[in-house]
N, C-alpha and C positions, 0 to 999 in steps of 0.2 A: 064752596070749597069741598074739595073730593078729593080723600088722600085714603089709603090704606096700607095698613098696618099687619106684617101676618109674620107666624114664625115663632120659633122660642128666644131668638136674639133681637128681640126691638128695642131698638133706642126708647128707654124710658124718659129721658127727660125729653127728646123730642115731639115723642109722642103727649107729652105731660103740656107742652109749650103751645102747641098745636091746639091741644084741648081749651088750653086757655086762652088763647087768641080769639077764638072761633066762639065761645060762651061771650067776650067779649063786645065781637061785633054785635052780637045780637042783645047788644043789650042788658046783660046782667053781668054782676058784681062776680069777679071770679080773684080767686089765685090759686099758688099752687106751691107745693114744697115738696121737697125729698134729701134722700139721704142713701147712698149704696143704691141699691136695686128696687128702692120704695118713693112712692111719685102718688 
């Protein structure tokens, strides 16, 4: 997976989603949570 992320407008939770799929596949225990603009 090969995705980037750049800018001062990124979708956080996307980005947050992404992170946590991708910890996933590989094998470890992930999650992930937020709130406004905090992920």
């Amino acid at each position: 997976m090969q995705k980037t992320f750049q800018g001062v407008n990124v979708n956080l939770q996307l980005l947050a989603q992404n992170l946590y799929q991708w910890f996933i596949s590989k094998g470890y225990q992930a999650q992930f949570y937020g709130a406004g603009n905090y992920y």
